[in-house]
Backbone as ProteinMPNN parsed JSONL, in Angstrom:
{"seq_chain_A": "XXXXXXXXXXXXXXXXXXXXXXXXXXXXXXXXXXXXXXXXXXXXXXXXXXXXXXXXXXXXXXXXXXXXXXXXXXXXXXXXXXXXXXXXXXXXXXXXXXXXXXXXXXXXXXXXXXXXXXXXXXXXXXXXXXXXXXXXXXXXXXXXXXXXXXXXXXXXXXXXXXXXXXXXXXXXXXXXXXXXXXXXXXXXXXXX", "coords_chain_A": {"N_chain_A": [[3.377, 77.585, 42.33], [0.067, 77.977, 41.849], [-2.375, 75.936, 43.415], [-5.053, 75.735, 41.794], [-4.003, 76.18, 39.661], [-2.354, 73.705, 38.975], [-4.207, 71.729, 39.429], [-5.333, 72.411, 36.338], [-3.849, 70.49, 33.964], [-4.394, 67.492, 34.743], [-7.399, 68.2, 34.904], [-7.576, 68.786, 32.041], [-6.638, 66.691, 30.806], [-8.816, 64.616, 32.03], [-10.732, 65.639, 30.649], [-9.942, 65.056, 28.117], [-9.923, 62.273, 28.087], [-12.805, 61.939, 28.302], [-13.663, 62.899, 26.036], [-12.659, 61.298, 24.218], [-13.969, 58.979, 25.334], [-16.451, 59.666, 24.434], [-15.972, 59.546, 21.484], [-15.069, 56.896, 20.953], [-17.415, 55.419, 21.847], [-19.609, 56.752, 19.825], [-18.19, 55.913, 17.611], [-18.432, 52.536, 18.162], [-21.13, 52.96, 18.045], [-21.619, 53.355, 15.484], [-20.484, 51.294, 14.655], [-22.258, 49.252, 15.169], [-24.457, 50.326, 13.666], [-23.292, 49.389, 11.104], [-23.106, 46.864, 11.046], [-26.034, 46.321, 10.599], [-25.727, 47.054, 7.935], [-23.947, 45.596, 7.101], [-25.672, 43.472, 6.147], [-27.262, 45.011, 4.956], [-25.765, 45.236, 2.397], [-26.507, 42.626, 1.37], [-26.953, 40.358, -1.613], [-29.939, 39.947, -2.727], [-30.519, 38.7, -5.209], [-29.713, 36.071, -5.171], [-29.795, 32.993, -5.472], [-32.15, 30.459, -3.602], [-31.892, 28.456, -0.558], [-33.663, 26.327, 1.649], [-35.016, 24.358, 4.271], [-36.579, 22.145, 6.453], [-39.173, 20.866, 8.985], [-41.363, 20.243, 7.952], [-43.251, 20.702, 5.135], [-45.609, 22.02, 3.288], [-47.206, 22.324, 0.234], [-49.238, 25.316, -1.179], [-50.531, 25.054, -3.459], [-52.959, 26.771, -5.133], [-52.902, 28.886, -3.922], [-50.609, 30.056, -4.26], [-48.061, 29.473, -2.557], [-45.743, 28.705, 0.176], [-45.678, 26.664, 2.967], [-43.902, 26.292, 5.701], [-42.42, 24.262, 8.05], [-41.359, 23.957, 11.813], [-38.189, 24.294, 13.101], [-37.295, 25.703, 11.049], [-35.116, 26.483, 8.265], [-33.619, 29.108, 6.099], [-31.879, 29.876, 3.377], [-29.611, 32.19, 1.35], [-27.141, 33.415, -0.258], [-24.859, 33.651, 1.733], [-26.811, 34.991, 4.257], [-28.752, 34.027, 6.825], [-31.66, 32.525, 7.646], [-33.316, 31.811, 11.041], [-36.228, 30.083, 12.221], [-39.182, 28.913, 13.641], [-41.915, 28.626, 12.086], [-42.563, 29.538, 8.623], [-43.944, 31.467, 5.855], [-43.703, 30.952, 2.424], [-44.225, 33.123, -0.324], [-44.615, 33.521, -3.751], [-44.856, 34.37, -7.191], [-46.109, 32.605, -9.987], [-45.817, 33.132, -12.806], [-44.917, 31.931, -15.367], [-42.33, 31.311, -14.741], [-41.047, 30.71, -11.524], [-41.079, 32.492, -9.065], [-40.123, 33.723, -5.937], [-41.245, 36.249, -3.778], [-42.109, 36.954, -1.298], [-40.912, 36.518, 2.069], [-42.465, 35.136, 4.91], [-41.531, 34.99, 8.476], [-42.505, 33.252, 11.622], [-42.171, 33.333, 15.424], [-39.363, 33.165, 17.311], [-37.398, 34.549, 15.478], [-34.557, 34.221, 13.747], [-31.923, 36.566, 12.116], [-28.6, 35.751, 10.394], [-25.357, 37.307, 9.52], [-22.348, 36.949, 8.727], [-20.505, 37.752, 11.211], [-22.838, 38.898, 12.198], [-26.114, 39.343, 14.501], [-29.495, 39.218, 14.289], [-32.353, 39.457, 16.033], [-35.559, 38.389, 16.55], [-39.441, 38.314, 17.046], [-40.888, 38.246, 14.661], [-40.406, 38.234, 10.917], [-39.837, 39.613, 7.871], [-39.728, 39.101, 4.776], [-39.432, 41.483, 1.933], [-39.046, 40.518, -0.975], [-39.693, 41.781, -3.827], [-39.298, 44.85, -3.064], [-37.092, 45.088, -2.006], [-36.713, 44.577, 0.728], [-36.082, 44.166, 4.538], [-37.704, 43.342, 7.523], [-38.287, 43.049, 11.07], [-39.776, 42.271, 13.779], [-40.864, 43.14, 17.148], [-39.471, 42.975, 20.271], [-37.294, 43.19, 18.815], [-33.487, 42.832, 18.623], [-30.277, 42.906, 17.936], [-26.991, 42.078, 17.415], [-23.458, 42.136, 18.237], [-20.38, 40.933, 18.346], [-19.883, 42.146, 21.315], [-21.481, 43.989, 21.72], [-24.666, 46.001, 21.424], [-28.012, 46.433, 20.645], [-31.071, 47.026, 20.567], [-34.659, 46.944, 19.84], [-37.764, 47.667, 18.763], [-38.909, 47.539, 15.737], [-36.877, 46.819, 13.576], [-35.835, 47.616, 10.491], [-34.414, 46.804, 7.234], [-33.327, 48.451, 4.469], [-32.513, 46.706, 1.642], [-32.107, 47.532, -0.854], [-31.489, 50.637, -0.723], [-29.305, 50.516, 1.318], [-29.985, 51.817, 4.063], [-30.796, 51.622, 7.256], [-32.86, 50.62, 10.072], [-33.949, 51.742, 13.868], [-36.891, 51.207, 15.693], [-38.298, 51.847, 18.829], [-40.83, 50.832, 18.868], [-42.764, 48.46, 17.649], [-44.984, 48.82, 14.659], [-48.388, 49.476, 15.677], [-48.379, 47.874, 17.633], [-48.01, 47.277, 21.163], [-46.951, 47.086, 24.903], [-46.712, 44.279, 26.183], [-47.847, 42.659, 29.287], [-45.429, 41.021, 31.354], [-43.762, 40.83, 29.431], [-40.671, 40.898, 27.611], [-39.891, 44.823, 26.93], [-39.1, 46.905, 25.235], [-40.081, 49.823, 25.933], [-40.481, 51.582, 24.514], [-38.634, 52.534, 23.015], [-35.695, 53.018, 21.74], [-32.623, 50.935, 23.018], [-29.366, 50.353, 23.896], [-26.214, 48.686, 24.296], [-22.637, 49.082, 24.387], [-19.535, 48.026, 24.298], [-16.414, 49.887, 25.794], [-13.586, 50.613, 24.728], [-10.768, 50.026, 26.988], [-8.471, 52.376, 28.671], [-4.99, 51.814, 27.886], [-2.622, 53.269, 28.691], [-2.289, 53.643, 31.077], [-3.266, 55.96, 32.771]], "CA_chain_A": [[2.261, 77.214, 41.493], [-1.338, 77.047, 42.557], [-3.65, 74.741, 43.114], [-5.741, 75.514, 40.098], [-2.847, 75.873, 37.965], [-1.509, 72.246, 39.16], [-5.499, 70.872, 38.605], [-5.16, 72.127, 35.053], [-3.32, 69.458, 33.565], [-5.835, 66.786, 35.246], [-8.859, 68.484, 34.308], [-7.601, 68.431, 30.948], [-6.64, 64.899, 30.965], [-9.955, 64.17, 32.432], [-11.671, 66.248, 29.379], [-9.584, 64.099, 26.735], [-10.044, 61.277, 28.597], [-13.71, 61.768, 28.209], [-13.938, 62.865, 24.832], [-12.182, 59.726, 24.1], [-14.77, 57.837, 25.968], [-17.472, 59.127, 23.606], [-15.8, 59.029, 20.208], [-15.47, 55.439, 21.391], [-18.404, 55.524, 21.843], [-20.083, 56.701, 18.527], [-17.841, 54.345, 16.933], [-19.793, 52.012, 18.498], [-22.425, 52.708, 17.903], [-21.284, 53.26, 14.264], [-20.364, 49.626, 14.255], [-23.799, 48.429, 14.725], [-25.212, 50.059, 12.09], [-22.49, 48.789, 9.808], [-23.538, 45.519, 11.27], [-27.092, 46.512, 9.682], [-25.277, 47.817, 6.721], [-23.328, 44.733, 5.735], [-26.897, 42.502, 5.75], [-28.026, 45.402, 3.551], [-25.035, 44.902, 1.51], [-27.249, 41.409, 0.702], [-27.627, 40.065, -2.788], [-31.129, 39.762, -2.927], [-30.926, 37.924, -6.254], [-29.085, 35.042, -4.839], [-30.428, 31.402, -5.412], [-32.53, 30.573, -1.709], [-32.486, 26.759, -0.039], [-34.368, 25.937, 2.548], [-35.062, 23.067, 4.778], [-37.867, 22.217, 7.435], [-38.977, 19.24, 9.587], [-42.651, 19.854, 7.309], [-43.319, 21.592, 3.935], [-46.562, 21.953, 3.041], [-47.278, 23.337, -1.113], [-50.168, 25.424, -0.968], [-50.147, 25.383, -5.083], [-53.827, 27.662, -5.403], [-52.847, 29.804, -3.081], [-49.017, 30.568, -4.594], [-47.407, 29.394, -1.168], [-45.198, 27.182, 0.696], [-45.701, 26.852, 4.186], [-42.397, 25.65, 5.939], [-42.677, 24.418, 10.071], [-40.39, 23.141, 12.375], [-36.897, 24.159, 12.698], [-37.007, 26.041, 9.744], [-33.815, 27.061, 7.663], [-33.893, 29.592, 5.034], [-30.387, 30.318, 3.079], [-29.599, 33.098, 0.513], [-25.576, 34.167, -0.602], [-24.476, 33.67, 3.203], [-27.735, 35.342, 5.239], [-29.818, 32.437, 7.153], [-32.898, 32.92, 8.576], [-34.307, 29.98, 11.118], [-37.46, 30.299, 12.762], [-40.385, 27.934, 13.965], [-43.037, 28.593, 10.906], [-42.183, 30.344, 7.231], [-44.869, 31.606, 4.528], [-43.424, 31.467, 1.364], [-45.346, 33.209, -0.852], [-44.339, 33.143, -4.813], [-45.512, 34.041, -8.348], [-45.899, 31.773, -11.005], [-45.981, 33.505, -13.904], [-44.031, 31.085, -16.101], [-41.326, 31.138, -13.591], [-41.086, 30.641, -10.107], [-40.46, 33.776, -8.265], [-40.275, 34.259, -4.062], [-42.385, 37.501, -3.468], [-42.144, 37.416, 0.18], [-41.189, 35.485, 3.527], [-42.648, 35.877, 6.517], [-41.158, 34.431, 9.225], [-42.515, 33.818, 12.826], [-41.583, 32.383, 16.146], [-38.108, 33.23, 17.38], [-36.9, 34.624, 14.466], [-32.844, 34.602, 13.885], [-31.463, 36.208, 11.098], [-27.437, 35.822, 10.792], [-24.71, 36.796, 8.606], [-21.308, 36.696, 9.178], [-20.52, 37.587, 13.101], [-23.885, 39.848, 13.001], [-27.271, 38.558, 14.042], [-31.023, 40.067, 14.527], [-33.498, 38.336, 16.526], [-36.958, 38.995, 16.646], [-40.624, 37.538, 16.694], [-41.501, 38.352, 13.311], [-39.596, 38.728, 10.232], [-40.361, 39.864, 6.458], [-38.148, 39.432, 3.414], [-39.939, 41.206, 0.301], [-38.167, 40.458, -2.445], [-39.804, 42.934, -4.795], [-39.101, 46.143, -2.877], [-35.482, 44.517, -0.791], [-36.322, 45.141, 2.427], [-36.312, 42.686, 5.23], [-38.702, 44.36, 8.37], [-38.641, 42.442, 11.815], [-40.389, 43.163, 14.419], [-41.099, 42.575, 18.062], [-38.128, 42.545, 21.139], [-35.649, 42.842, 18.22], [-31.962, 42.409, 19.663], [-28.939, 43.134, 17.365], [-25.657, 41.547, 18.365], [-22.628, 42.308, 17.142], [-19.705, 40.761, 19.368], [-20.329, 42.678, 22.947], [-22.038, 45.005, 21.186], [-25.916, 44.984, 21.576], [-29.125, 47.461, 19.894], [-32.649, 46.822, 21.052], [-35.694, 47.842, 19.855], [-39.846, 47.564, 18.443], [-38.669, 47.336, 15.062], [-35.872, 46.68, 12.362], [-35.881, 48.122, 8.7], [-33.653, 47.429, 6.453], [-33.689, 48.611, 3.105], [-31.28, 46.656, 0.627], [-31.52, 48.93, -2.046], [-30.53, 51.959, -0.665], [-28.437, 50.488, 2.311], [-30.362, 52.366, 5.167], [-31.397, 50.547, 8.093], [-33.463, 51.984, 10.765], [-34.421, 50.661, 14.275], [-38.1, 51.99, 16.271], [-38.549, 51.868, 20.008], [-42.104, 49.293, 19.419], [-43.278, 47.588, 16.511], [-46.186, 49.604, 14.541], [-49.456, 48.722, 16.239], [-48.245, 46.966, 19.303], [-48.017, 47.547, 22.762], [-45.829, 46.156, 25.284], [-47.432, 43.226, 26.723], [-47.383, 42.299, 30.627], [-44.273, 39.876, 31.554], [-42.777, 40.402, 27.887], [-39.119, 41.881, 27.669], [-40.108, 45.472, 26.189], [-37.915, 48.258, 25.228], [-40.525, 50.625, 26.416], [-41.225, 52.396, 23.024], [-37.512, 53.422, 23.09], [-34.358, 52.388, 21.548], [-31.206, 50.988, 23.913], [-28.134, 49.482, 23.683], [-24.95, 48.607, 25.836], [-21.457, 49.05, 23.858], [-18.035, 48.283, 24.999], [-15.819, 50.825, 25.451], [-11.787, 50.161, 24.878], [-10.011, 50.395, 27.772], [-7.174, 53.006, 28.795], [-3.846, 50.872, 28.21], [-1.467, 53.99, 29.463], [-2.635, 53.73, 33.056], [-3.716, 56.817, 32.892]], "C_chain_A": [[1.017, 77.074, 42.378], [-1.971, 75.939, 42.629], [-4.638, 74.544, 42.064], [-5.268, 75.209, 38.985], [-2.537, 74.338, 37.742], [-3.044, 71.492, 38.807], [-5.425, 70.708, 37.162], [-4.978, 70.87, 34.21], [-4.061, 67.764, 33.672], [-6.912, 66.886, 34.481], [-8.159, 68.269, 32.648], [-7.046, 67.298, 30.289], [-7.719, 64.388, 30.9], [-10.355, 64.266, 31.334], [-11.322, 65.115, 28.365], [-10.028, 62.865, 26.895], [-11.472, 60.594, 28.095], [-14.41, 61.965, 26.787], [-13.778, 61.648, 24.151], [-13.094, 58.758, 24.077], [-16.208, 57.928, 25.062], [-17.304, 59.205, 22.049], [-15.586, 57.68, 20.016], [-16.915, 54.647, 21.328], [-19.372, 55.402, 20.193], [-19.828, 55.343, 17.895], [-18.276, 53.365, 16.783], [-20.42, 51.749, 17.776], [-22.663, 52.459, 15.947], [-21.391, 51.612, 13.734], [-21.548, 48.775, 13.76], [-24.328, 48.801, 13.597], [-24.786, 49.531, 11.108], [-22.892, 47.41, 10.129], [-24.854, 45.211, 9.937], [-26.994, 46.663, 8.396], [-24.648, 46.736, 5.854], [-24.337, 43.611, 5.84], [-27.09, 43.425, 4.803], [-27.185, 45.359, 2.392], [-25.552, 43.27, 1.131], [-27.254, 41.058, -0.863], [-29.112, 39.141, -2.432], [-31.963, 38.486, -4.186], [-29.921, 36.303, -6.032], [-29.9, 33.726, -4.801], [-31.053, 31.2, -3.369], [-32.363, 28.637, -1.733], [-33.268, 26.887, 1.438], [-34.272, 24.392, 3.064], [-35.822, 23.367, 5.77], [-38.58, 20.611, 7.89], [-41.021, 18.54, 8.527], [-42.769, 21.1, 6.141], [-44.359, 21.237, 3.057], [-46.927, 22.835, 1.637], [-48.849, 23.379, -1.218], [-50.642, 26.453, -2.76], [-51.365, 26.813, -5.121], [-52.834, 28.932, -5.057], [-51.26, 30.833, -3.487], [-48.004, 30.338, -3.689], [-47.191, 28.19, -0.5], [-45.42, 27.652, 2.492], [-44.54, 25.612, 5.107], [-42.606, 25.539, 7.924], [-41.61, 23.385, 10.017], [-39.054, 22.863, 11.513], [-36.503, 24.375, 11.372], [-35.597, 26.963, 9.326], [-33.701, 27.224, 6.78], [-32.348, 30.128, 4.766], [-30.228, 31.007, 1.977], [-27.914, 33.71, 0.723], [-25.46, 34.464, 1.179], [-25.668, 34.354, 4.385], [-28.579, 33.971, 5.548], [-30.688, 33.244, 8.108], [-33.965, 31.899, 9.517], [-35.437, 31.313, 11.706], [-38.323, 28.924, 13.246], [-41.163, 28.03, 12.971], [-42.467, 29.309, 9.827], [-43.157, 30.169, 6.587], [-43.769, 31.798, 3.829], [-44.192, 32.211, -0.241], [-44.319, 33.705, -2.587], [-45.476, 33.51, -6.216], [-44.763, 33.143, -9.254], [-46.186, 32.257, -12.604], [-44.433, 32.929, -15.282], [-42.693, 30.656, -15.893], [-41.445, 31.448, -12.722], [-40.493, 32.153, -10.175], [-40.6, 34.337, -6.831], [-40.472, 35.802, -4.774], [-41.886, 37.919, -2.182], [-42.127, 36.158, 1.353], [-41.399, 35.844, 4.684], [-42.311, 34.605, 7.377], [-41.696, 34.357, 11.085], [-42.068, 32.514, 13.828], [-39.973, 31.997, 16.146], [-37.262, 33.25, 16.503], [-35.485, 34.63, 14.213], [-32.239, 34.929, 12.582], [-29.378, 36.818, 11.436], [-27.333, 36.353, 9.851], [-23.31, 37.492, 8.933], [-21.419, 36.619, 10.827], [-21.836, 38.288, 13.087], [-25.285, 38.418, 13.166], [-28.411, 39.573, 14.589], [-31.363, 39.02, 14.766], [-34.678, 39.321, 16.652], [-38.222, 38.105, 16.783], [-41.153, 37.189, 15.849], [-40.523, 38.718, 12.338], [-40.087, 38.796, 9.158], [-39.506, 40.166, 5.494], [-39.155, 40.161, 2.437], [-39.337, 41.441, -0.239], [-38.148, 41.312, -3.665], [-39.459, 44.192, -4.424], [-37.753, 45.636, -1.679], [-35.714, 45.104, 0.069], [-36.926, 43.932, 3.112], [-37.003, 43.738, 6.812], [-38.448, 42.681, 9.843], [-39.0, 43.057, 12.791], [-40.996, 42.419, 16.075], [-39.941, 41.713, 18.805], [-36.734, 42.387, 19.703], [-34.147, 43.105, 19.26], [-31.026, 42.311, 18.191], [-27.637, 43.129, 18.029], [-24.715, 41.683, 17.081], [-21.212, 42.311, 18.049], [-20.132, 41.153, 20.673], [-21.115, 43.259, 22.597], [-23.898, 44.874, 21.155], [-27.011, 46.384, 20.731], [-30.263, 47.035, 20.248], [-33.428, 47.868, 21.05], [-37.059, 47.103, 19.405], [-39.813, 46.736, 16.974], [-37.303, 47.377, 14.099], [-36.346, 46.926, 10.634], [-34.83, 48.205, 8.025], [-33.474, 46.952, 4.819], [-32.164, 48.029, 2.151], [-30.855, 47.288, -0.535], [-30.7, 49.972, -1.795], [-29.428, 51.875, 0.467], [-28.921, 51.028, 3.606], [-31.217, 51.256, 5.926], [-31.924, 51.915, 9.067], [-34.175, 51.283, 12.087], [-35.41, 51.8, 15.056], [-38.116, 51.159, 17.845], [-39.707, 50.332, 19.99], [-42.266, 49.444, 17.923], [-44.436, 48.645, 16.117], [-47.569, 48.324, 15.224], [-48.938, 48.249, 16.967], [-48.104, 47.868, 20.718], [-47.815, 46.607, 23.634], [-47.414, 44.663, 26.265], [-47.048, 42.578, 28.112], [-46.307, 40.966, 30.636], [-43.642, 39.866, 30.323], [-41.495, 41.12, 28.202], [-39.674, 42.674, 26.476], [-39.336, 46.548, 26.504], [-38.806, 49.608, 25.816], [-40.866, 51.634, 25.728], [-39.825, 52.726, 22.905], [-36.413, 52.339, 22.188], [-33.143, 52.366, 22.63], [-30.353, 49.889, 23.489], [-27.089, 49.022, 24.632], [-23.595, 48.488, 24.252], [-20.492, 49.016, 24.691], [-17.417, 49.285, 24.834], [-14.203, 50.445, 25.851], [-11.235, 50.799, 25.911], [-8.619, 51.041, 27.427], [-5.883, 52.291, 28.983], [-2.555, 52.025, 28.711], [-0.806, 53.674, 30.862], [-2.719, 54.823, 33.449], [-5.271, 57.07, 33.293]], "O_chain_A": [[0.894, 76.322, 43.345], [-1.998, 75.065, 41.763], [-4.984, 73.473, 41.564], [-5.556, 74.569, 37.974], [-2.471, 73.803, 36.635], [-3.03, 70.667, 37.893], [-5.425, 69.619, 36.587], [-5.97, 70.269, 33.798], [-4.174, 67.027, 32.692], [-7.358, 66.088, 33.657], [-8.522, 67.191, 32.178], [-7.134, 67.181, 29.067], [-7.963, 63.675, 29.927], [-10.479, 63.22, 30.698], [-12.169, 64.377, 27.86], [-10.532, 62.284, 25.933], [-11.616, 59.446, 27.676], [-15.435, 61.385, 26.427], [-14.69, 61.054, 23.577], [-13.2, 57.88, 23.222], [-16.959, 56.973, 24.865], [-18.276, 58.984, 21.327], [-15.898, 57.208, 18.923], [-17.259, 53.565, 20.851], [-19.702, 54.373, 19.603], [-20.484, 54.322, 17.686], [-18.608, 52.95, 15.672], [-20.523, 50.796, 17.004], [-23.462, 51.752, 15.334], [-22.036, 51.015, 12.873], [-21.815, 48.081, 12.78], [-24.653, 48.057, 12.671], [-25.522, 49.148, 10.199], [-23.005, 46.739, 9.103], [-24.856, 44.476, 8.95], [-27.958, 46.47, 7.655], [-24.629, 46.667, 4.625], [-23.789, 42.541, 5.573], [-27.137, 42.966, 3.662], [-27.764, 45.437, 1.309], [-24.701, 42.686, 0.46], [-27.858, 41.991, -1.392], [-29.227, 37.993, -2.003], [-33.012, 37.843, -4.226], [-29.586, 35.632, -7.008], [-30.714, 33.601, -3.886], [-30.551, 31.633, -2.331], [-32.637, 27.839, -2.629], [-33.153, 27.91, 2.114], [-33.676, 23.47, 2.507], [-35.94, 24.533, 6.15], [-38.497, 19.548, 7.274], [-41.593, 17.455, 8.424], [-42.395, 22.255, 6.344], [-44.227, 20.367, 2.195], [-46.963, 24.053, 1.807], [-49.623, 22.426, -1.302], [-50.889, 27.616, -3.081], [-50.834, 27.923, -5.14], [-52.218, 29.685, -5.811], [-50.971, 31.961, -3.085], [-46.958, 30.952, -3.902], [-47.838, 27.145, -0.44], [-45.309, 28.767, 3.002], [-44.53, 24.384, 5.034], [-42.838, 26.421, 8.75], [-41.142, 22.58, 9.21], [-38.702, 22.219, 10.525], [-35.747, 23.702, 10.671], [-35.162, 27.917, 9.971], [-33.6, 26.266, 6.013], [-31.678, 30.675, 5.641], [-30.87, 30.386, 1.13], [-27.565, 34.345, 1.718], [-25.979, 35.44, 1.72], [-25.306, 34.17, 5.548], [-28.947, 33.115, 4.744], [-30.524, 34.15, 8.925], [-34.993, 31.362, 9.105], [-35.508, 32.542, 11.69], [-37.754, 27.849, 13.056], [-41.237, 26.832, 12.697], [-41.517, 29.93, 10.303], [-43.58, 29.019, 6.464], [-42.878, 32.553, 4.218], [-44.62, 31.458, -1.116], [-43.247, 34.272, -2.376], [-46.621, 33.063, -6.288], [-43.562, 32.907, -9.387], [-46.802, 31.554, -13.406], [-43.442, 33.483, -15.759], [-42.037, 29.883, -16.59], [-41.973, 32.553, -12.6], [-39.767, 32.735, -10.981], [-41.196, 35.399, -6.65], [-40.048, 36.298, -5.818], [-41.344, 39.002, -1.964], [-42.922, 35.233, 1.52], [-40.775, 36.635, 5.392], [-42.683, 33.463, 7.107], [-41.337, 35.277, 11.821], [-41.766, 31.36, 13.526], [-39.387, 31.129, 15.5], [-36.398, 32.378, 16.408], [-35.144, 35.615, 14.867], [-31.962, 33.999, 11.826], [-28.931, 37.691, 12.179], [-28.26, 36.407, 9.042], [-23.312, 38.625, 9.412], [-22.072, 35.842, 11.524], [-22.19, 38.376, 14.263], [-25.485, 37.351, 12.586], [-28.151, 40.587, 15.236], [-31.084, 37.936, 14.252], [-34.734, 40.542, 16.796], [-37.944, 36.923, 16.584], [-41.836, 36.166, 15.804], [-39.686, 39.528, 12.735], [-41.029, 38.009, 9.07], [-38.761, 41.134, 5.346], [-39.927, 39.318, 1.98], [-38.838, 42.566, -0.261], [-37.176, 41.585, -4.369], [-39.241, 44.919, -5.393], [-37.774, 46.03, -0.513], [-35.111, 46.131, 0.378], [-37.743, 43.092, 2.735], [-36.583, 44.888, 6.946], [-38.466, 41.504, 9.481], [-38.729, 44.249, 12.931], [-41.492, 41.292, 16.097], [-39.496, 40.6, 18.524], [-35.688, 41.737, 19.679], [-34.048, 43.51, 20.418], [-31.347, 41.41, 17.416], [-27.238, 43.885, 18.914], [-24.83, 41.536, 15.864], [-20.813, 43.389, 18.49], [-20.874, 40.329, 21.208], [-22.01, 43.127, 23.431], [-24.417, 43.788, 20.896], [-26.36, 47.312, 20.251], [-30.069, 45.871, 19.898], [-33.388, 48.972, 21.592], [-37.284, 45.951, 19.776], [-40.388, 45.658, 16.821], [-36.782, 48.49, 14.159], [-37.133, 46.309, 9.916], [-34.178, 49.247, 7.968], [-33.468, 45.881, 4.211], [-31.112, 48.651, 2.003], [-29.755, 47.515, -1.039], [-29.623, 50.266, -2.313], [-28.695, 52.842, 0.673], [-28.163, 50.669, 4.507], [-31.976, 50.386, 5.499], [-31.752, 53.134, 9.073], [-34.937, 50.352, 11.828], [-35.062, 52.977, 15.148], [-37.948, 49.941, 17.907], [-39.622, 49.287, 20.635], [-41.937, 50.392, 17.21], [-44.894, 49.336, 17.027], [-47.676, 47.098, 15.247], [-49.969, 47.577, 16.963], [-48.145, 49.081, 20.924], [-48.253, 45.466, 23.482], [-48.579, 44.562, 26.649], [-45.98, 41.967, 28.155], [-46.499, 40.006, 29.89], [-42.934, 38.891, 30.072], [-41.45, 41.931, 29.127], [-39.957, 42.148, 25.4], [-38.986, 47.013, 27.589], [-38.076, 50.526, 26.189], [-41.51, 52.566, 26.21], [-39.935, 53.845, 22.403], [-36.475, 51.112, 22.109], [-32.682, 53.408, 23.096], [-30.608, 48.838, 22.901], [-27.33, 49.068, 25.838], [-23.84, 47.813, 23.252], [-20.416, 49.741, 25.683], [-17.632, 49.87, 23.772], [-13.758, 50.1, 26.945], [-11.148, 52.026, 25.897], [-7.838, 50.713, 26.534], [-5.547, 52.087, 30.15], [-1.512, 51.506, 29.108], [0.282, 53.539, 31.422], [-2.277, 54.995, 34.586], [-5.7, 58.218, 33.41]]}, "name": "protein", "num_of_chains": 1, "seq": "XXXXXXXXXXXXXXXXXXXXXXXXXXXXXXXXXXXXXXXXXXXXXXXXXXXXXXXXXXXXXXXXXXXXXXXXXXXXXXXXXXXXXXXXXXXXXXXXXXXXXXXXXXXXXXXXXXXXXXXXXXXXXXXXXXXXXXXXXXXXXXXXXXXXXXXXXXXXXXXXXXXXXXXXXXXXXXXXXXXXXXXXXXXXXXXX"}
């Protein structure tokens, strides 16, 4: 037998080995978005509570303004933060419109979470938008980017390198206009 012939077997070990390593991979990466996917699986029409160390009703205006250690709750998603607009029509019933959230934004639900600077629920068109150093965790699993979009209606999420309008800012942690991540990848239990 040769030496090439006897590599064979190797090299095509190696190959599987490596294919392996990026259908693993995908998967992955798959995961996260399903991460994204089961927030957009949200009920939107879910009763909200809240809580906050100050809650200020800014009746003219249609709006609650929520500070300190704020905690917003909706059918298992929570959203803290440092400040919350709530903004609301009153047209013979209450109705949340829209929350904006800023100052270390966190939104959970189950094992997933999104962090960000800024966050935006609107309620009339289901989509929740954050924006600035987002970070998506999902066990080891990680996603970083500019922005987060995701649409509860149609289920699509979507993440952007930088936030619209911004630009990275000296000493900030910035993705660099780009999207990155880090995924685990399941180790070879053969010993191969």
């Amino acid at each position: 037998m040769t030496q090439t012939a006897a590599l064979l077997p190797t090299r095509r070990r190696s190959a599987q080995l490596m294919l392996a390593g990026f259908a693993a991979t995908a998967l992955l990466f798959a995961g996260i978005e399903l991460q994204a996917q089961a927030i957009a699986g949200h009920d939107s029409s879910a009763p909200v509570s809240y809580s906050a160390d100050r809650i200020e009703l800014q009746d003219r205006q249609n709006r609650v303004v929520l500070s300190g250690d704020v905690r917003i709750e909706q059918a298992g998603l929570t959203v803290l933060s440092a400040r919350t607009l709530v903004n609301y029509s009153d047209a013979g019933e209450l109705s949340i419109e829209r929350i904006t959230a800023v100052g270390g934004v966190t939104v959970t639900r189950g094992n997933e979470t999104a962090r960000g600077d800024t966050a935006i629920y609107d309620f009339n068109r289901r989509i929740i938008t954050m924006a600035g150093n987002v970070r998506i965790n999902r066990g080891g699993d990680t996603l970083n980017g500019g922005r987060l979009v995701i649409d509860l209606a149609s289920g699509v999420s979507s993440v952007d390198g930088r936030a619209a309008g911004s630009s990275p800012v000296a000493g900030s942690e910035s993705s660099g206009g780009r999207v990155s991540g880090r995924f685990s990848v399941p180790q070879n239990t053969d010993g191969n």
